[in-house]
Kinemage of the C-alpha trace (Angstrom):
@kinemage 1
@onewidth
@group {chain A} dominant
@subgroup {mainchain}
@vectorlist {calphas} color= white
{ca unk a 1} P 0.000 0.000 0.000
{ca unk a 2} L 2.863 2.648 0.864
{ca unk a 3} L 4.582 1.800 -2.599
{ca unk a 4} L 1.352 2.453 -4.279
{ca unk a 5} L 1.130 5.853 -2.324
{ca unk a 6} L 4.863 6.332 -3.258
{ca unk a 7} L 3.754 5.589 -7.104
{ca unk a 8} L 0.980 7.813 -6.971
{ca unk a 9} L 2.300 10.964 -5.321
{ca unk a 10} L 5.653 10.697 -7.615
{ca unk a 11} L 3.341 10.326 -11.076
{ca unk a 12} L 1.227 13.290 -10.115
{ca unk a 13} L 4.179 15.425 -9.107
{ca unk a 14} L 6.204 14.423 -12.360
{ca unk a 15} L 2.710 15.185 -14.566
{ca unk a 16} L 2.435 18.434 -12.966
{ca unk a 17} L 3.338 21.306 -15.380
{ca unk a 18} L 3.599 23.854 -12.241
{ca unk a 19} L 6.022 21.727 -10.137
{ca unk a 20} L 8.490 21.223 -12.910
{ca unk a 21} L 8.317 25.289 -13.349
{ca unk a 22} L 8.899 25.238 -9.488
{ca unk a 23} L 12.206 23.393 -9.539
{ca unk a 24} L 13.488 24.957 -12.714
{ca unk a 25} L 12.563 28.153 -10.637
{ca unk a 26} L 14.420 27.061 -7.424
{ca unk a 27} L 17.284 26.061 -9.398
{ca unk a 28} L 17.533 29.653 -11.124
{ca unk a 29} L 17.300 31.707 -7.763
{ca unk a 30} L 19.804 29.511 -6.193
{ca unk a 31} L 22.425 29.560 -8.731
{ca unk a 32} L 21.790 33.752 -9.454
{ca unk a 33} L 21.929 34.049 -5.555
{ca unk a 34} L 25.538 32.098 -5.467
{ca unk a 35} L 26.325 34.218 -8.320
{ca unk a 36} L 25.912 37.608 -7.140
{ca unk a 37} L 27.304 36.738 -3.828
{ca unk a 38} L 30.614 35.211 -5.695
{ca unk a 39} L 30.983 38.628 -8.072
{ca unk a 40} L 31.077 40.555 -4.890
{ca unk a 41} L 33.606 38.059 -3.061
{ca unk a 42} L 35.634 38.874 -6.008
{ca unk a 43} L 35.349 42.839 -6.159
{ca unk a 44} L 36.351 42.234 -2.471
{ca unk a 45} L 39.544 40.677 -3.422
{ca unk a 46} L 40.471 42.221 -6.238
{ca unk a 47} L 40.064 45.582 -4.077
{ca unk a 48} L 41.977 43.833 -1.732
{ca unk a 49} L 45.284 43.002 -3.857
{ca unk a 50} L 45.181 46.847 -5.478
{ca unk a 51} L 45.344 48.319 -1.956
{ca unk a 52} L 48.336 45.454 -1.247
{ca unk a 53} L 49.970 46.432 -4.045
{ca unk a 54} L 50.084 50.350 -3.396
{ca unk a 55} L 51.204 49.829 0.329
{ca unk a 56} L 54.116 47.311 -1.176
{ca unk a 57} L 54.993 49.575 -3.906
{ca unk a 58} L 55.443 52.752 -1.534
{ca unk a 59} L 57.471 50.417 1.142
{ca unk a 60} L 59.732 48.957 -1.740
{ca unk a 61} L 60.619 52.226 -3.284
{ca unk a 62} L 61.238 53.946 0.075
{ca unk a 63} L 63.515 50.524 1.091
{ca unk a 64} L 65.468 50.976 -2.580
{ca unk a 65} L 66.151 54.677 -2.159
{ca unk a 66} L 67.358 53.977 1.287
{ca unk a 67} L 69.164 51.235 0.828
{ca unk a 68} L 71.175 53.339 -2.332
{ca unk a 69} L 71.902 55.956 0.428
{ca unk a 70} L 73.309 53.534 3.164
{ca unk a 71} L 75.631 52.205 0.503
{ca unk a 72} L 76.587 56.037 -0.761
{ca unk a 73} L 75.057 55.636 -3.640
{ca unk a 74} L 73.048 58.165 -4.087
{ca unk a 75} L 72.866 61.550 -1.793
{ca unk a 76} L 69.832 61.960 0.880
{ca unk a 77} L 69.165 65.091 -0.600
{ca unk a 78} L 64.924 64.774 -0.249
{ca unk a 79} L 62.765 67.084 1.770
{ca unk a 80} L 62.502 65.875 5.223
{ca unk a 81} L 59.217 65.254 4.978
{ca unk a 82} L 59.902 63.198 2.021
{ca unk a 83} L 63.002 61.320 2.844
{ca unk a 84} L 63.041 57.352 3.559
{ca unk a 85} L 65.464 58.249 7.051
{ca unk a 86} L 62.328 60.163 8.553
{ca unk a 87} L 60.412 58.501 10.863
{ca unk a 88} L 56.805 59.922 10.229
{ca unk a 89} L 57.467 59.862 5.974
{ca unk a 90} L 57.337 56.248 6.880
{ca unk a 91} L 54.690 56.217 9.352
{ca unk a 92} L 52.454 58.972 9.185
{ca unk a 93} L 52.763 61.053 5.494
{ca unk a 94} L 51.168 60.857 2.315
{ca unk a 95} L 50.499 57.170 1.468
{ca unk a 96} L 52.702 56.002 4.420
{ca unk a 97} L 50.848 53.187 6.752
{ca unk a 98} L 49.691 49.649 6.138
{ca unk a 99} L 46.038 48.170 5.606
{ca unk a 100} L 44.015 46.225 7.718
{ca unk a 101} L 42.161 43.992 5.667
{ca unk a 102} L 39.610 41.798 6.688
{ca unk a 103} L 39.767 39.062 4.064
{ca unk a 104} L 36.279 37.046 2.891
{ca unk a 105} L 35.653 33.783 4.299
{ca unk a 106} L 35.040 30.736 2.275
{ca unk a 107} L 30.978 30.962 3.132
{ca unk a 108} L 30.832 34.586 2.251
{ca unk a 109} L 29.579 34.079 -0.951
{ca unk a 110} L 26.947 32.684 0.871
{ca unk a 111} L 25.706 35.863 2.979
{ca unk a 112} L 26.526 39.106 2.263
{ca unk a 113} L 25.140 40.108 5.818
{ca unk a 114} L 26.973 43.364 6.772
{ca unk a 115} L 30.023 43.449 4.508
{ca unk a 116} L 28.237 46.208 2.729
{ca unk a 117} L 27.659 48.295 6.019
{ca unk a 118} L 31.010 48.395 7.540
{ca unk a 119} L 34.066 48.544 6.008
{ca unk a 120} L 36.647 45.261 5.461
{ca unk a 121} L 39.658 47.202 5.088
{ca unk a 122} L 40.702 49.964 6.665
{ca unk a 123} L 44.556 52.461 6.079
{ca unk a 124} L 46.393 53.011 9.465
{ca unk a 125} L 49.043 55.451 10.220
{ca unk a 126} L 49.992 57.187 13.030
{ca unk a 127} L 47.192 60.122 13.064
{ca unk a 128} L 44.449 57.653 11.801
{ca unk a 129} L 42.756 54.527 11.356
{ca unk a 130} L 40.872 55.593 7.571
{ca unk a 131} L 38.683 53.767 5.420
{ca unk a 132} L 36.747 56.745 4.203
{ca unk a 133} L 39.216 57.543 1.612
{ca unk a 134} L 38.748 54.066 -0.313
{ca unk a 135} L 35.754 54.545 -2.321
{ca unk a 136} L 35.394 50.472 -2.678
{ca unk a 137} L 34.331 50.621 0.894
{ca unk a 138} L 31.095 51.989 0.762
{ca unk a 139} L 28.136 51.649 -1.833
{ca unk a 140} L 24.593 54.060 -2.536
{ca unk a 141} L 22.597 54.093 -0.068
{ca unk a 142} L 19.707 53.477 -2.285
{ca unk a 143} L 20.918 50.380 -2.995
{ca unk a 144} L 21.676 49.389 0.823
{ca unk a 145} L 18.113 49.591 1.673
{ca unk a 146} L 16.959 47.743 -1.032
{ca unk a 147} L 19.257 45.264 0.178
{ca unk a 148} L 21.432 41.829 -2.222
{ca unk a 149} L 19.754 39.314 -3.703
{ca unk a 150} L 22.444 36.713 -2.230
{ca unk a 151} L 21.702 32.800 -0.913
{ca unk a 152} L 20.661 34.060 2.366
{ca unk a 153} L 17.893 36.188 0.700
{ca unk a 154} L 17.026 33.104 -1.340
{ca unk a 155} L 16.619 30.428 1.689
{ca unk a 156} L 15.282 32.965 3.977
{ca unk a 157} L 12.970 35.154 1.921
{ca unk a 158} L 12.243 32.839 -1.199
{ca unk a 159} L 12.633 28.924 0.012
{ca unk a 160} L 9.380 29.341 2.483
{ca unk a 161} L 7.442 30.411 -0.992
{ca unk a 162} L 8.577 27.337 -2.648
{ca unk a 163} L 7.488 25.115 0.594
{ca unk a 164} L 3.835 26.807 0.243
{ca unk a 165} L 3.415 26.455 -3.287
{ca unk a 166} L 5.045 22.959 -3.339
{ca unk a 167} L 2.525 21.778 -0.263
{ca unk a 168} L -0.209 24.163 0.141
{ca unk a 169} L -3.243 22.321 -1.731
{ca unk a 170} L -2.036 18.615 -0.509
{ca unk a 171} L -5.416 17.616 1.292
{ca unk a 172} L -7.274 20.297 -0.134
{ca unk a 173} L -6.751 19.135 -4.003
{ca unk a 174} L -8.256 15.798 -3.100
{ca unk a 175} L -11.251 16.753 -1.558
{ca unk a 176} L -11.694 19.550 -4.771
{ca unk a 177} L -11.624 16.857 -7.404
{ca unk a 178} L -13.494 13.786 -5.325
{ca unk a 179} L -10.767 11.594 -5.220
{ca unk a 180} L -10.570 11.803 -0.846
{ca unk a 181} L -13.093 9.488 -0.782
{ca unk a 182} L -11.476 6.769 -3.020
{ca unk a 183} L -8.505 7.392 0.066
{ca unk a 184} L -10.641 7.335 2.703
{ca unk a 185} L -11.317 3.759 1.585
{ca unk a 186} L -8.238 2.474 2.253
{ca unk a 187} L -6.982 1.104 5.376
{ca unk a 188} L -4.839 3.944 6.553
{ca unk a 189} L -6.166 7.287 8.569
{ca unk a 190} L -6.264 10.692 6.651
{ca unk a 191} L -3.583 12.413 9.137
{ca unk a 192} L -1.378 9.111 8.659
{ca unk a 193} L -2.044 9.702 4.712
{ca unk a 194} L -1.304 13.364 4.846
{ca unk a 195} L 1.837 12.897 6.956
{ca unk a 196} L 3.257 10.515 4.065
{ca unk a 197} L 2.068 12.347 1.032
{ca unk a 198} L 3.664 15.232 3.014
{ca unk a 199} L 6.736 13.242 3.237
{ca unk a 200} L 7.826 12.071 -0.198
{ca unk a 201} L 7.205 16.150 -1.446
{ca unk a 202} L 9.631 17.134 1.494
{ca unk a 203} L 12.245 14.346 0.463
{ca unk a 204} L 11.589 15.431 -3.150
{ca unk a 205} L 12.175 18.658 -2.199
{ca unk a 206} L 15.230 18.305 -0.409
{ca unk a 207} L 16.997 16.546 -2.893
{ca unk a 208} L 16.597 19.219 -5.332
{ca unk a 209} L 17.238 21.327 -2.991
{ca unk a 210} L 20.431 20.363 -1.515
{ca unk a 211} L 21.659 19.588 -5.634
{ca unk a 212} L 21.090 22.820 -6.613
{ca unk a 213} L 23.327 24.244 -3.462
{ca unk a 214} L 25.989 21.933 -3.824
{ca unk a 215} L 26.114 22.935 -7.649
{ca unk a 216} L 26.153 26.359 -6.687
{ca unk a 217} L 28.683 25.755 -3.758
{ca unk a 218} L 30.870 23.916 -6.199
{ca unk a 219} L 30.563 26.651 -9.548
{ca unk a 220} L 31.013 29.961 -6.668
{ca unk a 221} L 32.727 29.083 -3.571
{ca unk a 222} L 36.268 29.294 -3.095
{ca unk a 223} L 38.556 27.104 -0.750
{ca unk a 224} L 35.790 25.813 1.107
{ca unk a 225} L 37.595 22.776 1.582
{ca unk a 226} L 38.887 24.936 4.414
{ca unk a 227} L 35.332 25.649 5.843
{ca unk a 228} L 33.577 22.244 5.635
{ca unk a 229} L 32.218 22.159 9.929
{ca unk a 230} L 30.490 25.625 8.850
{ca unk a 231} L 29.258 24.370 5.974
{ca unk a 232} L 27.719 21.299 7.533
{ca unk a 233} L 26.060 23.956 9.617
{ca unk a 234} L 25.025 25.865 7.146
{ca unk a 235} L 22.887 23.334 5.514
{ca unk a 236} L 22.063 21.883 8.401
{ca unk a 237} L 20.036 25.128 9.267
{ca unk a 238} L 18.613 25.270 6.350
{ca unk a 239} L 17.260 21.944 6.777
{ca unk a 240} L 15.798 22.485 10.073
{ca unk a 241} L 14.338 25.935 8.157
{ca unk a 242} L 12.447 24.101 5.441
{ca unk a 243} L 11.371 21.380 7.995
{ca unk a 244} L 9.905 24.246 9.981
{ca unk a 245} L 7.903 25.153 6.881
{ca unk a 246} L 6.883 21.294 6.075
{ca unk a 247} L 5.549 21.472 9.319
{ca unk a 248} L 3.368 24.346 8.754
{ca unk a 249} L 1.873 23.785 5.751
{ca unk a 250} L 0.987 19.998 7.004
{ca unk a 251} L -0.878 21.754 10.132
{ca unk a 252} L -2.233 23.698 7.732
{ca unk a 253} L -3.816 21.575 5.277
{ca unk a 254} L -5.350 19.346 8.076
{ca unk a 255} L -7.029 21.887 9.688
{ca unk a 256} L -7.699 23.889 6.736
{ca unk a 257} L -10.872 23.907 4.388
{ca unk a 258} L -9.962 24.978 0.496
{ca unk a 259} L -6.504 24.907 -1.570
{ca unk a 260} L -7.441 29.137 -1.924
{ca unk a 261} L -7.658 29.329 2.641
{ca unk a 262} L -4.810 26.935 2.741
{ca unk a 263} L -2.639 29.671 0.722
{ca unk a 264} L -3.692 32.669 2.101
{ca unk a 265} L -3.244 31.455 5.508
{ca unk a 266} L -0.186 29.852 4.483
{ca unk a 267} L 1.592 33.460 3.088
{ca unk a 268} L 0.363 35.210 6.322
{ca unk a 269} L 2.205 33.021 8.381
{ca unk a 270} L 5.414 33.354 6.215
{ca unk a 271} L 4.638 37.357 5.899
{ca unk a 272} L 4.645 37.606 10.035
{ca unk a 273} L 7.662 35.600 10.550
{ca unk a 274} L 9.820 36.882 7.655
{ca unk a 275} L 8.468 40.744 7.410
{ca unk a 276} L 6.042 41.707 10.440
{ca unk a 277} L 8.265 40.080 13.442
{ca unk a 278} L 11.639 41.337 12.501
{ca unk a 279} L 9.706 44.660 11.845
{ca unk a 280} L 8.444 44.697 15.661
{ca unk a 281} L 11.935 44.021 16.849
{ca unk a 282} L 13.819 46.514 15.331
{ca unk a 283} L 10.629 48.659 16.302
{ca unk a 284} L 10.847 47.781 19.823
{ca unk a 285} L 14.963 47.828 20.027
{ca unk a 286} L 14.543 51.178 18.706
{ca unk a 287} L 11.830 52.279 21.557
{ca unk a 288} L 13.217 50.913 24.326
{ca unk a 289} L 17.022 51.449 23.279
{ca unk a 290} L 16.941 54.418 20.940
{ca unk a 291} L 20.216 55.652 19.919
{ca unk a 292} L 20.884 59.699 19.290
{ca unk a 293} L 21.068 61.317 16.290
{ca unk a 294} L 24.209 61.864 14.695
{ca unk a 295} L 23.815 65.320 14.690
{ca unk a 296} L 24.240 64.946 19.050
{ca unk a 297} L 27.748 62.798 18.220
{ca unk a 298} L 28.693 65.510 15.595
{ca unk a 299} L 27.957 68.226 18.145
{ca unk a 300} L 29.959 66.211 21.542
{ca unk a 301} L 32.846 65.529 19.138
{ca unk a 302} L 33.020 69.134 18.065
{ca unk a 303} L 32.760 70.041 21.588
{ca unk a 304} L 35.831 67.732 22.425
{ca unk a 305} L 37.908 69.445 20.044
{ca unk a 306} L 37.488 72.783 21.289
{ca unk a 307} L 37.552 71.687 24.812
{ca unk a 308} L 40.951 69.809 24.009
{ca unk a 309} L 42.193 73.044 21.823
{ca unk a 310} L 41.077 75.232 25.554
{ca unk a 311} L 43.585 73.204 27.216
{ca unk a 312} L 46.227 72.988 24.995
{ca unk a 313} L 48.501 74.774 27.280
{ca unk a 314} L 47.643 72.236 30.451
{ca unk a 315} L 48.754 69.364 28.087
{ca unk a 316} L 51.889 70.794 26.744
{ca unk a 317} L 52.984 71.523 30.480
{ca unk a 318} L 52.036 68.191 31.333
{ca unk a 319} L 53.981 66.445 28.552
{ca unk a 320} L 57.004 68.698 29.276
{ca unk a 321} L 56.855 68.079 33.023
{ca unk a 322} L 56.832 64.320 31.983
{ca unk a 323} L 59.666 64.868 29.833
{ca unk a 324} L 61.937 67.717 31.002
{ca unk a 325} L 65.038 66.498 28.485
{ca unk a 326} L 62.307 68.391 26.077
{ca unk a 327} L 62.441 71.590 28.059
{ca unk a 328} L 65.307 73.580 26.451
{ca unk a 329} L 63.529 73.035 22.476
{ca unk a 330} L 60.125 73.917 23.394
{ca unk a 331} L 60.186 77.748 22.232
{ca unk a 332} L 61.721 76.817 19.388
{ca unk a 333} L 58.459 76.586 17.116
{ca unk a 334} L 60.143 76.524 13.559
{ca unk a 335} L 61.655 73.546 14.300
{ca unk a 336} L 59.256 70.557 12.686
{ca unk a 337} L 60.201 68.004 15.378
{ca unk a 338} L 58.991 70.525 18.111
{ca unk a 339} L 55.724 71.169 16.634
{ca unk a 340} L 55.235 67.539 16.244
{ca unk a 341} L 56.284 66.712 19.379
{ca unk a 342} L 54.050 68.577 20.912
{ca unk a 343} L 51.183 67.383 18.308
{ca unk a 344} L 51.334 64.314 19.090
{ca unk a 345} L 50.739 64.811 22.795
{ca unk a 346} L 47.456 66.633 21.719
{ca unk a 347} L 46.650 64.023 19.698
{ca unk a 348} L 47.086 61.072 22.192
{ca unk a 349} L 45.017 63.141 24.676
{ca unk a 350} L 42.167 64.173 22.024
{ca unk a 351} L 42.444 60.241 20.648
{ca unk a 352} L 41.596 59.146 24.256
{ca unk a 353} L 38.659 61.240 24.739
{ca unk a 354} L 37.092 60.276 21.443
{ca unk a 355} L 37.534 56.576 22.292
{ca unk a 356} L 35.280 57.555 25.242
{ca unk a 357} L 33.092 59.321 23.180
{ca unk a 358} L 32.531 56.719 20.993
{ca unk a 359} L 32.436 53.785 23.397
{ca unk a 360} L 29.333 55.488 24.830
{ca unk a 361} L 27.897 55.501 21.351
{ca unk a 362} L 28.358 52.197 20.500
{ca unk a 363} L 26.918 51.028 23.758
{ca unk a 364} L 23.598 52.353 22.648
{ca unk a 365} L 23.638 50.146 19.117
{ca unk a 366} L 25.018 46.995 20.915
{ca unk a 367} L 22.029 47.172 23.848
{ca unk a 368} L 19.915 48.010 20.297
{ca unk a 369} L 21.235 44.718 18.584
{ca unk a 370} L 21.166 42.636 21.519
{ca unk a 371} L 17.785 43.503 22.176
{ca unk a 372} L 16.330 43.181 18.604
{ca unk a 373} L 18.596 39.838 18.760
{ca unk a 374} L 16.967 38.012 21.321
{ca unk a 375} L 13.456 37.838 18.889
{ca unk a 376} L 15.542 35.345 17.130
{ca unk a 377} L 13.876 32.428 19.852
{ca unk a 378} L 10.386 33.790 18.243
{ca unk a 379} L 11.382 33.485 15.009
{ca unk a 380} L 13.219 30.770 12.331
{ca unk a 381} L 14.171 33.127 10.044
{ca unk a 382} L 15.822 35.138 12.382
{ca unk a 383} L 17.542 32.724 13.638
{ca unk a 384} L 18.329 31.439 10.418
{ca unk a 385} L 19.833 34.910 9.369
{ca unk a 386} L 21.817 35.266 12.352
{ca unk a 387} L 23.519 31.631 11.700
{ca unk a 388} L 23.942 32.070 7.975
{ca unk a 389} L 25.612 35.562 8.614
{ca unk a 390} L 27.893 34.180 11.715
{ca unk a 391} L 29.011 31.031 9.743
{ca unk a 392} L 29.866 33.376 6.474
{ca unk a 393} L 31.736 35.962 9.008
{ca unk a 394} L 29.530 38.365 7.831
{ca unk a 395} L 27.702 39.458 11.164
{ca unk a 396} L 28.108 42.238 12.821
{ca unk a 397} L 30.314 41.347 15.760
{ca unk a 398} L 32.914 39.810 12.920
{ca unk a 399} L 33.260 43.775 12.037
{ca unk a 400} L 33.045 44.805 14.862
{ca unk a 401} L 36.002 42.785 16.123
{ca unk a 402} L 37.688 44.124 13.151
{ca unk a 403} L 37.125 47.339 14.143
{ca unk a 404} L 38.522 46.556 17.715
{ca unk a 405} L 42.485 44.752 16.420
{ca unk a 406} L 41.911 48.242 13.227
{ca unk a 407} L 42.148 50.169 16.793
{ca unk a 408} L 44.893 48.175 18.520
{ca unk a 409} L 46.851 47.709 15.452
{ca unk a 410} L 47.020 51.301 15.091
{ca unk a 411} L 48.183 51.782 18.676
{ca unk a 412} L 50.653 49.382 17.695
{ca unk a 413} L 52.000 51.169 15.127
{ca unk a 414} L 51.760 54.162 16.368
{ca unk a 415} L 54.068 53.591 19.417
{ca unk a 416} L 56.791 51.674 17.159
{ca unk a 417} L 56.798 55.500 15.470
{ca unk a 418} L 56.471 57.621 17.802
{ca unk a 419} L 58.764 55.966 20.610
{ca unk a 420} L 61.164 55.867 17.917
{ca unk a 421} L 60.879 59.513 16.686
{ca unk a 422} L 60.775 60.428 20.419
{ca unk a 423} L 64.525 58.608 20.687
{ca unk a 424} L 65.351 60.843 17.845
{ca unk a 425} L 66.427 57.559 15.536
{ca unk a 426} L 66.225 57.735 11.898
{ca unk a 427} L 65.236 55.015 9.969
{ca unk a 428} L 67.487 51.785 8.495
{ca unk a 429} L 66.982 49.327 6.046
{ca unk a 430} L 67.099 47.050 8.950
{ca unk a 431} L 64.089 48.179 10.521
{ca unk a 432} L 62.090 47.400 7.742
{ca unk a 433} L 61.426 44.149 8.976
{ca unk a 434} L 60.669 45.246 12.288
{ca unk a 435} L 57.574 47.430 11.464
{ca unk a 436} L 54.400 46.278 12.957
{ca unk a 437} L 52.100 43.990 10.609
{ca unk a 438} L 48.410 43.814 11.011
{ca unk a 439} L 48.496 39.990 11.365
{ca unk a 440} L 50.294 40.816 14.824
{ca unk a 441} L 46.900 42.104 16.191
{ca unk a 442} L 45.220 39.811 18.520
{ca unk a 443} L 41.739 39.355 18.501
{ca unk a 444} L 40.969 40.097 21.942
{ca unk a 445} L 37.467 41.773 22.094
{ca unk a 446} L 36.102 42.383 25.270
């Protein structure tokens, strides 16, 4: 009796003009989902390499003209704000500084999730931690709210659609063309019968499914041989995801009356869990922790600099009482090292007020995330996004830990600088090898 009910179901999904249309469809989003998401993987690192290649190009030219003056080859006759001996024209001018880069993980392809919010790479020197002047980093905003057709759009937004048209008129088709009685016949009970008719177009389903992912997986993704456990995971969710849906549209068409209820019940479910609830949580995060406007930071941070600029004086006499070897040089204003000296004393003071200033900011939008967060229990696709985005290291805390080694990196490099232009050393071939590297910034984020 089950193989007959195997037999059946298969013929009528194979004779079914809409179904086929349905898996070509599925097929089509899939692989144009992996597609987009691999084209932007590849602007990434493509981007990537060009801003490698200037920051090697201005370090090897600096280390050639150097090297020809060590061995008397040529005379150091360059501006001192230009020459390869000077601390800061290797720290802090012009293109001087090395990138931070936040390379794509094998699974990005997958998700886009924030990459195209926050920045992936970022220029540090000594006076800043920049990725505003690298165009590549940012995109319309017109086209952030509208948001990427990726994978993650197409197993969150679309795969649900698929489930409902797939499964929505199950029950409801058999008692519209008079065949339920002819089942009822039969020695099995109409939930048992649903739950197995249910079954093979879930198993059907899967299968295409999970060939269509693997094709795209195989045509877009690059060394995930690297990132097979959060791959597992990845389908994995998705699994439990479509099961999820399964589930509904089987409570669905028991309870339900005609194929027509069946789908309009059916897309109000999937329009509160995948539009209205994620709607009331960012509504509610934003009540409850509401963040001010930038116009407020803009003001404090305008206020900081003219309260640091009032008590310019206080800091100078600080920094000179710390370092009385200093003393004798301070009037002596014309001379460069003097005036940037002192600069950078108003710059570590201003930098450590800002970092206030902006931890108090960011506290707001982390209570904010962690709030809207927490509706993920409430919701599968939530959840869903929040795993596909953390296994792709596309999530928010990945950039934000970013941000947090950009910072220490950049304190890093700074005090190799400064310490040494401080000692009054000028640069050697030698020490080259010695400047910091971003690699050498532990991910510590607290």
């Amino acid at each position: 009796m089950y193989i007959e009910l195997l037999r059946y179901e298969l013929k009528l999904i194979f004779r079914h003009k809409f179904l086929k249309i349905l898996f070509v469809g599925l097929g089509l989003v899939v692989l144009l989902g992996g597609y987009n998401g691999y084209v932007r993987v590849e602007k990434q690192l493509t981007t990537i390499q060009e801003v490698k290649e200037k920051e090697e190009k201005f370090y090897t030219k600096n280390f050639q003209v150097l090297d020809s003056i060590e061995k008397k080859l040529r005379p150091n006759n360059e501006e001192w704000y230009r020459s390869p001996t000077n601390i800061l024209a290797l720290g802090a001018f012009g293109n001087a500084g090395k990138y931070a880069i936040l390379r794509p993980s094998a699974l990005s392809f997958f998700s886009i999730g924030q990459s195209d919010i926050y920045p992936y790479y970022s220029k540090i020197n000594i006076f800043s931690e920049n990725a505003g002047a690298d165009n590549q980093n940012f995109e319309n905003p017109f086209a952030l709210a509208i948001g990427k057709f990726d994978l993650s759009f197409v197993c969150i937004f679309l795969l649900p659609l698929f489930v409902i048209a797939f499964s929505y008129n199950i029950l409801s088709s058999e008692k519209e063309y008079g065949t339920l009685v002819l089942i009822s016949s039969m020695p099995i009970s109409t939930l048992k019968w649903l739950f197995l008719k249910l079954s093979i177009r879930a198993l059907l389903f899967y299968l295409l499914l999970f060939f269509w992912l693997f094709l795209a997986i195989g045509l877009f993704a690059q060394g995930i041989s690297d990132a097979i456990p959060e791959l597992i995971l990845v389908l994995f969710y998705i699994s439990l995801y479509v099961l999820f849906w399964f589930g509904v549209a089987y409570t669905i068409n028991y309870v339900g009356t005609t194929s027509a209820s069946n789908a309009l019940a059916l897309v109000g479910i999937w329009l509160f869990f995948v539009l209205i609830l994620p709607s009331i949580a960012n509504l509610l995060a934003t009540f409850f922790y509401p963040i001010p406007s930038r116009t407020i930071y803009v003001i404090e941070k305008e206020e900081l600099e003219s309260k640091v600029e009032k008590q310019k004086e206080k800091i100078l006499q600080d920094f000179y009482a710390k370092n009385p070897h200093y003393e004798k040089e301070k009037n002596n204003r014309e001379n460069w090292k003097v005036w940037y000296r002192e600069n950078f004393a108003l710059h570590n003071h201003q930098q450590e007020l800002q970092q206030e200033l902006d931890t108090k900011f960011e506290n707001y939008a982390t209570s904010q995330r962690e709030f809207a967060l927490g509706f993920r229990w409430l919701s599968p696709t939530i959840l869903l996004h929040y795993h596909l985005n953390k296994s792709a290291q596309t999530d928010t805390q990945t950039y934000k830990t970013f941000q947090y080694d950009t910072q220490q990196f950049r304190q890093k490099w700074s005090a190799y600088f400064i310490d040494m232009f401080y000692a009054d050393k000028e640069l050697t071939t030698k020490d080259f090898a010695d400047f910091p590297n971003y690699q050498t910034a532990k991910t510590n984020q607290k």
